[in-house]
N, C-alpha and C positions, 0 to 999 in steps of 0.2 A: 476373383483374384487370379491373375495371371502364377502360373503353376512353374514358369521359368523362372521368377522372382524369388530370391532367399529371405526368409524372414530375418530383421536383424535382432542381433547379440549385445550390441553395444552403437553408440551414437558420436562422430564427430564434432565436434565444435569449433566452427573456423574460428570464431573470436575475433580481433582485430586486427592485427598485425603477424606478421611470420619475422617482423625485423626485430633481431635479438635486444637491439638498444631502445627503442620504443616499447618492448616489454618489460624492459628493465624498469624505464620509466613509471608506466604502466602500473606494475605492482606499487611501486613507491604510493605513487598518488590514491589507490585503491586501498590499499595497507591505512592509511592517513584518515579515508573516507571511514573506511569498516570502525575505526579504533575510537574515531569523533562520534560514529553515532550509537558504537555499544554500550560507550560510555557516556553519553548525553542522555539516551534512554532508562540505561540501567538507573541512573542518577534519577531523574525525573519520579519514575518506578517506586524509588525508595525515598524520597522526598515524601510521595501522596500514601506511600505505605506507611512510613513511620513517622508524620506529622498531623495528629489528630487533627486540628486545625481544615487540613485540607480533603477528610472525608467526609467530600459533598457529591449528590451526582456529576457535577460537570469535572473535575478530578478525578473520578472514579472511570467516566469511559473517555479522558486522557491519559491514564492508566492503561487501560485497552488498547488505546491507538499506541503506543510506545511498545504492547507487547509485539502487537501486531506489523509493526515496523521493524523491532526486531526479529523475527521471525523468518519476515521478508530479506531483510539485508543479511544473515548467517544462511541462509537457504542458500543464495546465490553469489554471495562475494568469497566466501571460504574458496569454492569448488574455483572460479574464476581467479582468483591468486594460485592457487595450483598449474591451471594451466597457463598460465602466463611464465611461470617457469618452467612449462614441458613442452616437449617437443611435439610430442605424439598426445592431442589434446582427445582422450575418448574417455568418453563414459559409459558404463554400463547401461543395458536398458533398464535393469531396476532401479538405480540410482537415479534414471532421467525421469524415470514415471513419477518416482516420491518429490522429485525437486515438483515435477510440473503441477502434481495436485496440492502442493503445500504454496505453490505458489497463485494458483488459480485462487483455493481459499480464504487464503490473508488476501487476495486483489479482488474479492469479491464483496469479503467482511470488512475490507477499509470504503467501500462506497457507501454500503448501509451504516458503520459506524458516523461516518461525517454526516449523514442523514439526522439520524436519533442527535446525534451533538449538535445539532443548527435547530432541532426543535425543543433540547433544553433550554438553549437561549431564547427559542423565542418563549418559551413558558416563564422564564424569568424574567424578562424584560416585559412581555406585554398582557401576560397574566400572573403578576407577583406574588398579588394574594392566594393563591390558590398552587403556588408553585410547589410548597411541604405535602399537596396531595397530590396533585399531577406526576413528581416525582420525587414520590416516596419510593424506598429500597426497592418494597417488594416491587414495583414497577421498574425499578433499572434492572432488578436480574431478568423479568420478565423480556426486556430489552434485547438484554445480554444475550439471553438462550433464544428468541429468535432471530437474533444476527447471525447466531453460528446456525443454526441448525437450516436456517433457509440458503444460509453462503452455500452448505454441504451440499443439500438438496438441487440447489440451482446449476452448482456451478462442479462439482464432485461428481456426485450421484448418474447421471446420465452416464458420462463414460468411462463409468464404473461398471456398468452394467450391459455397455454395449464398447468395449476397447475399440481403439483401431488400430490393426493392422499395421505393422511398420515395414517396409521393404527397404532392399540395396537401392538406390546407392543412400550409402547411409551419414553424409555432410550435412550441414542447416548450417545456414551463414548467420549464426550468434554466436553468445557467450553462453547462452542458457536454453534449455528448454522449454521456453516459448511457446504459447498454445499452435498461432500460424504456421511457427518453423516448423513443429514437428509435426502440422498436418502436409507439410510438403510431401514426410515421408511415407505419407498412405501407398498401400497395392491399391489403390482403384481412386475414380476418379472421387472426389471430397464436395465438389457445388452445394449437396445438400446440406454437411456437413458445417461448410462457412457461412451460409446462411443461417443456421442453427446458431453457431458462435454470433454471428452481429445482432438475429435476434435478442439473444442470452443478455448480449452487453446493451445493446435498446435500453431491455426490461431496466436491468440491476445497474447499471453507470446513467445514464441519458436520466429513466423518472427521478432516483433518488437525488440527482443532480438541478433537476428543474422543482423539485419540494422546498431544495435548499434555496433556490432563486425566490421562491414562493414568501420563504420564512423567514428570510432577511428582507424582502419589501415591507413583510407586516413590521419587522423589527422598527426599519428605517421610521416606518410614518409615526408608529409610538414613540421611538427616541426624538420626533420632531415637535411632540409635543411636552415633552420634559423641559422643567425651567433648564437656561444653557449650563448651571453650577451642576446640575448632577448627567448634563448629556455625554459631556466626555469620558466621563466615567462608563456609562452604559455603554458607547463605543468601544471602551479598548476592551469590555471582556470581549468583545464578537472579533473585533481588526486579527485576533492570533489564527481563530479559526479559517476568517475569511480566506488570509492569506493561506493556508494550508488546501483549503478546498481547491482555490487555484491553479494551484501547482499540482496537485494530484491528476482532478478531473481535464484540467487542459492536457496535459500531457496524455493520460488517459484514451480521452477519448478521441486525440489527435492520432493515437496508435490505431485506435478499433475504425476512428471512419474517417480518417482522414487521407486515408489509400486502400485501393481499390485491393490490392498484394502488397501489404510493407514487410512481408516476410523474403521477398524475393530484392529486396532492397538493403542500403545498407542505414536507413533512414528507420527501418523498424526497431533495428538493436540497439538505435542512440537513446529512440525514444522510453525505449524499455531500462533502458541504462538511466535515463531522469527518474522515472518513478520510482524504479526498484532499488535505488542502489542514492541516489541523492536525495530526493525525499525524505525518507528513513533519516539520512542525517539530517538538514534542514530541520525536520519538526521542533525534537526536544529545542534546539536552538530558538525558534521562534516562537515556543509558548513561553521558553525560558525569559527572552529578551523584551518580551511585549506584557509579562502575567509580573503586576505587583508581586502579589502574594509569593510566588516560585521567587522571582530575586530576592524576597525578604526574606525566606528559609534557606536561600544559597547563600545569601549574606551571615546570617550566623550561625550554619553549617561552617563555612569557612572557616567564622570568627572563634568557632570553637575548637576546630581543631591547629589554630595557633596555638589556644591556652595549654 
């Protein structure tokens, strides 16, 4: 480590604009975002918690994925509405560390999460009979606890146990602390380091990604053989997921290998800005607007609180 270098105290964040009226904007529309999806989630949440009806596995880690979205979106849209009202956009370094490993482990646990949810469908769909034991509770907590505990292990744990080094100048051209940005600010050179990250992302986004590709071909060939009165039905529980997977892992993985440096870009923080921040809202919308069941509980949710 160069020994002329100061260790930094705290961390800039250019964010996107310095024009007072495009931040104005800015908040407005972000405000809008955070507000649709605390409350699309939270909703959701409480739908599959207080509606016997819908504790099945496949509800229970959409449940998950709603915590885990929000978690994602209050991690990083609170602190980003602050500074879109401030001049002087810094954060402390501990404040940046808890943002970055809370947000590495919800972006780690939502790959493996859409993994395990694309092979309850296929257990339901192409092994029915046998679906009350394949996933039975004990096997979804079983689930449950290795998604977090390998998210920790994989994607936590490492540099936990080996930090890196932050030096002046202390800028990253985001809204957030971003694994990339804030290897910009190492004292020393990083190559091993970012080959470590796209390894990491290979593993944990690329296979659970291509299992999912796996589990929907088997899906497709069984639903092609269902008489057509009951195919559409099998379709639409999957179309909610499908669509969610999409928008995740494209975006995703268009950040991790889709540039060589997207942290040196202004094309890294957009991307990070779909998954982190629109995603999160999108979801509950789209299992809301494609899941019978959820509109049939929001319908007399509603209906009830007219009476």
């Amino acid at each position: 480590m160069d020994l002329n270098k100061t260790l930094l105290t705290e961390v800039i964040l250019l964010g996107f604009s310095n024009d007072r009226n495009i931040n104005i904007g800015l908040f407005v529309l972000f405000l809008v975002i955070y507000l649709v999806t605390f409350l699309g989630n939270i909703l959701i949440i409480c739908l599959i918690v207080f509606y016997h009806q819908l504790h099945t596995p496949m509800y229970y880690f959409l449940c998950i994925l709603s915590l885990v979205d929000l978690c994602n979106s209050s991690t990083v849209v609170p602190r980003l509405l602050a500074d879109l009202c401030s001049v002087q956009r810094s954060i402390s370094l501990g404040a940046c560390t808890v943002q970055f490993y809370i947000v590495v482990l919800m972006g780690g646990s939502e790959c493996l999460l859409l993994a395990i949810m694309a092979y309850d469908r296929y257990v339901a769909i192409c092994r029915p009979l046998h679906y009350a034991i394949l996933m039975r509770w004990s096997i979804c907590y079983q689930l449950t606890a290795f998604l977090w505990i390998t998210s920790f292990l994989v994607f936590v744990f490492p540099s936990l146990i080996s930090p890196l080094p932050l030096c002046n100048p202390n800028q990253i051209n985001h809204f957030m602390c971003e694994v990339l940005a804030v290897m910009t600010l190492s004292c020393y050179h990083v190559y091993a380091d970012e080959f470590l990250v796209l390894v990491v992302c290979f593993v944990c986004m690329l296979l659970p990604f291509l299992f999912i590709i796996g589990t929907y071909i088997s899906i497709i060939a069984s639903v092609l053989k269902i008489r057509s009165a009951k195919r559409s039905k099998a379709f639409s529980t999957c179309t909610s997921h499908i669509t969610v997977v999409v928008l995740f892992y494209g975006s995703a993985l268009v950040m991790n290998f889709g540039a060589t440096s997207p942290y040196t870009k202004n094309q890294g923080k957009y991307i990070s800005l779909f998954y982190l921040i629109i995603c999160p809202m999108l979801n509950p919308l789209i299992y809301s607007l494609n899941n019978s069941e959820v509109k049939d509980k929001l319908r007399k949710q509603y209906n009830r609180s007219l009476d």
